[in-house]
N, C-alpha and C positions, 0 to 999 in steps of 0.2 A: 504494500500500500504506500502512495507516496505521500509526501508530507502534507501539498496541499490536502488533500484528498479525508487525511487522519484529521487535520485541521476540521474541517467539514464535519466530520462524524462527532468529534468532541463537542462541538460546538451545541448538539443536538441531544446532548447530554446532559441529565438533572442533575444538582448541587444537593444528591440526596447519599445517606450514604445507603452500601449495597453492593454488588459483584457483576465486576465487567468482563467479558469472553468476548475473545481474538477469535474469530474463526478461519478457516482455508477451506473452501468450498463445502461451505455450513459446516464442517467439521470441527468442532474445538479443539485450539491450540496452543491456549493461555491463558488460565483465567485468575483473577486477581481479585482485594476486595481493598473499598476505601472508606474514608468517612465522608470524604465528597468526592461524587464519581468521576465530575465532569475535571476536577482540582485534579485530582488523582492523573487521568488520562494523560495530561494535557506533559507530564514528564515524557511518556514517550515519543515525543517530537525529538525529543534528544535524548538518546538509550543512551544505559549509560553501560551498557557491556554491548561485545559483538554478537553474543547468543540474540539479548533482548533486540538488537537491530534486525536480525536476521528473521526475527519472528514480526516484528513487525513489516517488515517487507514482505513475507508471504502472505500474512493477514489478507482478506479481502473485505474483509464486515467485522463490523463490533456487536454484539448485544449486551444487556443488562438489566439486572435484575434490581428494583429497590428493593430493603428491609426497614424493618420497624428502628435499629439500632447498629452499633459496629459488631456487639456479639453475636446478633443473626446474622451479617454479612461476614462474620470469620465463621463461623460454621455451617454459613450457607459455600462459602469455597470451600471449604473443605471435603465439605457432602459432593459437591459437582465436581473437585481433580476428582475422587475416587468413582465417581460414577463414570467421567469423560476420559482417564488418563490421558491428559494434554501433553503432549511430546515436550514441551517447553519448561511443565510445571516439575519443581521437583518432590518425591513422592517417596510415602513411605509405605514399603511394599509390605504386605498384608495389611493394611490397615483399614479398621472399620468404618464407612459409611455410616451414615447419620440418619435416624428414622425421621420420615414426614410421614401428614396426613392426607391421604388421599381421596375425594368424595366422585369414586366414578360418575362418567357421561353414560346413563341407561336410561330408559325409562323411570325407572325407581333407582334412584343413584343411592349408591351405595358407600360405606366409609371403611377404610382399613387401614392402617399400618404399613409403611415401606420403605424401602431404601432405594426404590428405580420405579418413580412414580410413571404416568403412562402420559404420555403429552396431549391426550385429551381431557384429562381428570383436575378438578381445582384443587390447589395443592398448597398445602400450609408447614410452616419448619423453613427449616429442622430444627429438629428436638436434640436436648443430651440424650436421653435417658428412655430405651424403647418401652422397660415396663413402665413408667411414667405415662409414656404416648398409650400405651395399651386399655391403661386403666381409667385414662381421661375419655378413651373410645368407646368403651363398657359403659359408664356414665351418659355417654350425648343416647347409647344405646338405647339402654334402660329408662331415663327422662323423656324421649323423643321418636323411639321406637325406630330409629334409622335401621336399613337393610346392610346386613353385610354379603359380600361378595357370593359366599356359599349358601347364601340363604337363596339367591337366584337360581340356586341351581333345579331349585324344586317349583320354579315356577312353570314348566310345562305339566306337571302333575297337577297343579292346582289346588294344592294341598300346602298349609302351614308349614314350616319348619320347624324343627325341636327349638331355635331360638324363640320361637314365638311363643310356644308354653312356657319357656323359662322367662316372659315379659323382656325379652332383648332385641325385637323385631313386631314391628306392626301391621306386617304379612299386606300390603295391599295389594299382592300380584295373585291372594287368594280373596279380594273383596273383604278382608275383614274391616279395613278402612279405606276413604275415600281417597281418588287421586289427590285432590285439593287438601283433603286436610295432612297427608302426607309430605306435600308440596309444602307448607305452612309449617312442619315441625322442623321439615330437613332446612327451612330458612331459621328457624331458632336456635339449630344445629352450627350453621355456618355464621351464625353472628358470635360465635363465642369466639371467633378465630377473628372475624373482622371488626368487631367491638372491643369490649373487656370482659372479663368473666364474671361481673357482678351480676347481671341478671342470671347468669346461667345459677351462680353459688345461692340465688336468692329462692329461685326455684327447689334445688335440692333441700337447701332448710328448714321449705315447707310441708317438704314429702316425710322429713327425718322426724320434725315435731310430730307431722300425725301417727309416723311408726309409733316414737315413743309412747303417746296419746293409748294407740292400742295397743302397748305391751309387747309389742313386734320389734323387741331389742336386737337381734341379730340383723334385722334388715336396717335399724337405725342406725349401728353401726360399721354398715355396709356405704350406708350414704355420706356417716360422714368423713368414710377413707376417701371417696368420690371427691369433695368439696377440698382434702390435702393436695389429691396428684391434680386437682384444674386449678388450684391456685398457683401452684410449684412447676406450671408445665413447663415454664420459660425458662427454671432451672435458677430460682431466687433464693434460695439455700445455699450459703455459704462454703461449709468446707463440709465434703463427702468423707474424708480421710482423717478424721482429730488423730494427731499425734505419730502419724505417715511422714518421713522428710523421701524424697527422690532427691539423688545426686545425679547430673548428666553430664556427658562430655562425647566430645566425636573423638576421631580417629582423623587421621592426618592425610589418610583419602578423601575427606567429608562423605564417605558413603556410610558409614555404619556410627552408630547410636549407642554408646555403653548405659546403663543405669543400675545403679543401684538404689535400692528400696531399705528402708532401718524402719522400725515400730519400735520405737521405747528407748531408739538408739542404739538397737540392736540390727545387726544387717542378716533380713529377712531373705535376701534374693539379689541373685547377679543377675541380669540378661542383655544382650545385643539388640538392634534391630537395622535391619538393612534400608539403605533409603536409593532410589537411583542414583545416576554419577553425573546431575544436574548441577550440583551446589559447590559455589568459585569459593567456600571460605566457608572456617565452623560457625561463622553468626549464623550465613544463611541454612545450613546442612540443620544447626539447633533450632532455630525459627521453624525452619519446616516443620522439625519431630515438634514441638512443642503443638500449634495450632492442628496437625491429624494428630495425635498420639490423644493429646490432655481433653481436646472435643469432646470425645467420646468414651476416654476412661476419665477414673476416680481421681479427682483433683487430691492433693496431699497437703497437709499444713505446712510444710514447707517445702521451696524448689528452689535447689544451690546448683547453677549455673557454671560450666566451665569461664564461659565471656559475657559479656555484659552484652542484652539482648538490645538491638534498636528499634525494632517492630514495637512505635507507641500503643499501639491498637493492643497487640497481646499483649506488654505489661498491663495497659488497663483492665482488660479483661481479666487478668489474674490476680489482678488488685480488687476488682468490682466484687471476685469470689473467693476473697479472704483468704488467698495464700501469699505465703509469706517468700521472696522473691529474690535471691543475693548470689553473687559468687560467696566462694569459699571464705570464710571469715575468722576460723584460726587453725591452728593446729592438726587437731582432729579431720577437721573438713576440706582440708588438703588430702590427707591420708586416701579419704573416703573418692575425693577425686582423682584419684591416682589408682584407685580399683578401679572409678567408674572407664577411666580413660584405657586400663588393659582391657577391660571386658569389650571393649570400642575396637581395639587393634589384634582380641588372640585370634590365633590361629585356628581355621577348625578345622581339628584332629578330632571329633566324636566321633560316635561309632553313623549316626546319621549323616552327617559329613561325606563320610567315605561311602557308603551307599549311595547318597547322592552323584558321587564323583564316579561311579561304576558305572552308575543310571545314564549318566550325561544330563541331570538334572539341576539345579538349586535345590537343596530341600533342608528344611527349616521347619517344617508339620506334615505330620503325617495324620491320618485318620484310618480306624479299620472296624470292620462292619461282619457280623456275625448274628447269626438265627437259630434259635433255641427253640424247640418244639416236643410234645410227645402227640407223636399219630399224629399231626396237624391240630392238635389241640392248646389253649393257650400259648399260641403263636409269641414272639417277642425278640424284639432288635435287638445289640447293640452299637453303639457308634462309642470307641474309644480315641483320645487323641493324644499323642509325643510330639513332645517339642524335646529338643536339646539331649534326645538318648532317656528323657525322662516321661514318665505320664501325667498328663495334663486332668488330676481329675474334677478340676472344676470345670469342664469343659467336654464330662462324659453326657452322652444322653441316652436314653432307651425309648425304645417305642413298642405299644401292643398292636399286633399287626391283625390279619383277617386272617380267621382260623381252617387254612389252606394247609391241605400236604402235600407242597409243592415248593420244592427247596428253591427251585429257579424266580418264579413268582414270587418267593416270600424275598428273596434280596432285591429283587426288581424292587419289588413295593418301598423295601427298605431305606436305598440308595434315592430315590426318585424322591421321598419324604425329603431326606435331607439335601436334595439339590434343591427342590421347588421352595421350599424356605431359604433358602440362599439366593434366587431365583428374586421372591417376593419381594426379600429384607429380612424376613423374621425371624432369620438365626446372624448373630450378634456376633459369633465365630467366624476368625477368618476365615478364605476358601484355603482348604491343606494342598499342599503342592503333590502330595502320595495317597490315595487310598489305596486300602490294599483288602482284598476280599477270604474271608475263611471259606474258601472251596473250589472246587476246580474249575473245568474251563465252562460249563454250563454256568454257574453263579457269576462266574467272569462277565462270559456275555451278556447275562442279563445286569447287571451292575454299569457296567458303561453301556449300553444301552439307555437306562434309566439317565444316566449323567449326559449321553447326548441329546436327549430329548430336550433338557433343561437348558443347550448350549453351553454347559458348562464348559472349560476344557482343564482337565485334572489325570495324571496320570493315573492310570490304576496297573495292579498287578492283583492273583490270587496267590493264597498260601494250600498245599495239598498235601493233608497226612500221606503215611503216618512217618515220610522222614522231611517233612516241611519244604519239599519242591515249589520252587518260585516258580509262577508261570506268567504269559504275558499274554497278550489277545494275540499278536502275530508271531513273536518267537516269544521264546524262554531266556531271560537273562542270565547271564554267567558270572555270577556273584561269588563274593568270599566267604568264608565261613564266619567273619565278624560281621558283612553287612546283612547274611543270612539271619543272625541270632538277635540281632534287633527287631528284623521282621517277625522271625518268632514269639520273641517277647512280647511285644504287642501283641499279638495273634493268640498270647495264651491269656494274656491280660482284657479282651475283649470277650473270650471264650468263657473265663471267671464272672465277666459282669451281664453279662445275657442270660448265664445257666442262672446266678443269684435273680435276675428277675423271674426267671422261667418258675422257677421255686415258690419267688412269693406270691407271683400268680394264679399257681392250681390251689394255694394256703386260703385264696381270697373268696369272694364273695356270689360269686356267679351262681351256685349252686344253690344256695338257698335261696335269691333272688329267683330264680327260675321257676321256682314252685309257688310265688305266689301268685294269685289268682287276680287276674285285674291290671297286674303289672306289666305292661307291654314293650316290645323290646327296645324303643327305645328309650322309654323311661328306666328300662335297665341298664341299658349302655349310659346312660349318664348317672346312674347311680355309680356304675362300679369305675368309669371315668374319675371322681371326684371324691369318693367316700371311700374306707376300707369298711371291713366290719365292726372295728370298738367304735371310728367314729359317727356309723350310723345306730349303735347300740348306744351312744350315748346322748343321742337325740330324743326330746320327747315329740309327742302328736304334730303339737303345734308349730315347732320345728319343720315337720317335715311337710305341714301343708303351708310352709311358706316359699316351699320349690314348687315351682308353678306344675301343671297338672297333675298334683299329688291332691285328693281330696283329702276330706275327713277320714271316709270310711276305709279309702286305701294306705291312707297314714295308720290306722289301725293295726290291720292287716302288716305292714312291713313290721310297727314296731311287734306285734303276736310272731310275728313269726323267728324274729330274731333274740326272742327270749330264751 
């Protein structure tokens, strides 16, 4: 683009702040944020590196977004590199995207959660904090009866959906309410996002009084969890981490990120993290990890800096959020910087390392997927994840699958659960650069299968008793016996937490549900979704007829039968 020309486009530019994107044939290839857009631009008449000239001459078009403030326009760019990876931006490789709120283009539009909203849908955020986003969507649900996505799916049938018994859906695609008055709530829906939240908060406080009113405690203190996460959406709570310090420092390529983490002043965790090989210098290399890294994790009471950051925008914001902000300031916090800075430079010699290095891969996470069954009966996933030769298990998941005897189909189902959440947004975990399958070349193909549908791209491989043969979709890898035993390890570590679900699944509650009379199945699929056995034995009547079409007399009937 040439200068005149950039001149031209700035000029048509608001003095609001927000995030401007460089395109090259509508493709994004630079995007940035200011506190005044049009102020901001008006530098790049005169770049001040040959990278930023170079993009500014392919550029062909500007767009730009306004925000309410600088905090939504640093994590509105943040949320758009990881969604666009702009050739220009520099990036921190696996790092989490940021949840919005989505209110599809349908007939009966509908509201979800996500990280790659759809460009016809009105779109609100991002947010920090996705179960925050989730629980304020539950809320606009429940007060407003909006449709969510899967609730559509039952609109050819003509029939309500399970949300709509449980009062989370106003089913108008079964006539239970009018187009118009649906029209009219999904507007009181979307003034919470384009107004303030007071009438919405003013609303729940009226429904929470009458709970109380009728002695409907558990629902009254259902509403006013609702009235915390809509007030907190914007993320107006201070410090997530009391008494957390983080130490950072780069490495002397500016590609990699040392940190270490202390609780009490004790050092809880070393870790790396990789960033591309964008950044002329560690301000910029630190700036970057700071605004993707801190966006979307647990801010910490304090953050001791290798160099003095100059991005005004993120000191403010880290000021706004009550963390406390400094290089190293004696002794000790030298020390601590001088781990942070090896963890930045070691070498990786791990056992994941060197598998990656056989593979011809990068690999930094891995995930592996295993199915537990008896006769196709309580069916059940697991997804195990390693980072760094170690397991990640705050970052295990399981899932109860359809009770199929069909080893091929149960990993399909399995794999495709967890891409299409990744797919959506609604898994908050990075994508792993390895899955790896417990089973042979049938689960193979059905696993990447699942993963191609979703567009994923992820390598996978399968592990196959009983002397743990690596196999691959088109050959077999020729592995060492140290990058084989990591695979294994996980592989036995997945196989542990699927059989442990498989276990307390047949222990659970299906059975006696089954035999009661009146109970239909899917009011029993969301019993045994949600409830175990003590904690529906520890309910009375009245309790249970406050889950929607649970009557009186079937509320009986559960609690008789569970005595």
């Amino acid at each position: 683009m040439k200068k005149e020309k950039l001149s031209e486009k700035i000029a048509e530019k608001p003095e609001e702040p927000g995030v401007y994107i460089f395109r090259e044939d509508e493709v994004p290839i630079y995007i940035g944020k200011a506190v005044n857009i049009r102020e901001r631009l008006r530098s790049y008449t005169d770049p001040r590196t040959v990278q930023i000239g170079n993009m500014v001459e392919r550029a062909d078009s500007i767009d730009h977004r306004v925000t309410e403030d600088e905090k939504e326009a640093l994590l509105l760019e943040a949320n758009l590199i990881k969604r666009f990876q702009p050739r220009y931006n520099i990036r921190l490789k696996d790092s989490k995207s940021y949840p919005v709120i989505q209110f599809k283009d349908e007939q009966y539009p509908s509201i979800e959660p996500t990280r790659d909203p759809e460009d016809e849908a009105t779109v609100f955020g991002p947010f920090t904090e996705m179960g925050r986003v989730e629980n304020v969507i539950k809320a606009l649900r429940d007060i407003h009866g909006i449709c969510s996505p899967k609730c559509k799916r039952r609109e050819s049938e003509g029939d309500p959906c399970l949300d709509y018994q449980m009062g989370l859906c106003s089913a108008p695609y079964a006539d239970k309410v009018s187009e118009q008055e649906y029209e009219e709530n999904l507007e009181k829906a979307l003034d919470l996002f384009r107004k303030n939240s007071g009438e919405f908060v003013d609303e729940i406080k009226s429904r929470m009084e009458e709970a109380s009113e009728e002695k409907k405690f558990e629902r009254a203190g259902t509403l006013r969890d609702y009235i915390e996460d809509v007030k907190n959406l914007r993320g107006n709570e201070k410090i997530r981490d009391s008494g957390i310090k983080h130490v950072i420092a780069s490495n002397n390529d500016f590609d990699r990120i040392g940190l270490v983490v202390l609780e009490e002043n004790t050092i809880q965790d070393k870790r790396f993290y990789s960033l591309n090989e964008l950044a002329e210098d560690k301000v910029e290399a630190l700036e970057a990890f700071i605004k993707q890294f801190y966006a979307s994790d647990s801010l910490p009471e304090k953050l001791i800096v290798e160099v003095n950051i100059e991005d005004r925008e993120i000191v403010s914001w880290l000021e706004d959020e009550g963390v406390e902000f400094s290089r190293p300031e004696d002794g000790r916090e030298r020390i601590l910087m001088d781990s942070a800075q090896n963890a930045a430079e070691k070498l990786r010699d791990s056992k994941m390392a060197k598998l990656g290095d056989e593979l011809g891969i990068e690999l930094e996470r891995m995930e592996c997927f295993d199915v537990s069954h008896t006769g196709g009966k309580e069916v059940v996933g697991s997804n195990v994840v390693f980072e760094d030769d170690e397991p990640v298990k705050s970052d295990y998941r399981r899932k109860k699958l359809e009770e199929k005897n069909d080893d091929y189909n149960n990993m399909y189902e399995l794999v495709k659960w967890r891409a299409k959440r990744e797919v959506k947004g609604r898994d908050e975990r990075p994508v792993p650069d390895l899955i790896l399958i417990d089973g042979g070349k049938g689960q193979l193909k059905a696993a990447a299968k699942a993963i191609r549908e979703q567009n994923l791209s992820v390598s996978v491989l399968g592990i196959v008793k009983p002397d743990d043969k690596i196999i691959g979709l088109h050959r077999n890898p020729d592995l060492t016996d140290g990058a084989n035993n990591i695979l294994s390890q996980m592989r036995d570590e997945s196989h542990r937490f699927a059989k442990k679900y498989h276990k307390k699944r047949r222990q659970r509650i299906n059975p006696v549900l089954e035999e009661i009379d009146g109970l239909g199945p899917e009011r029993r699929k969301y019993l045994m979704k949600n409830f175990d056995l003590d904690e529906l034995r520890e309910m009375d009547v009245s309790e249970l007829e406050e889950l929607n079409g649970i009557g009186p007399k079937l509320a009986e009937k559960i609690i008789q039968s569970l005595d």
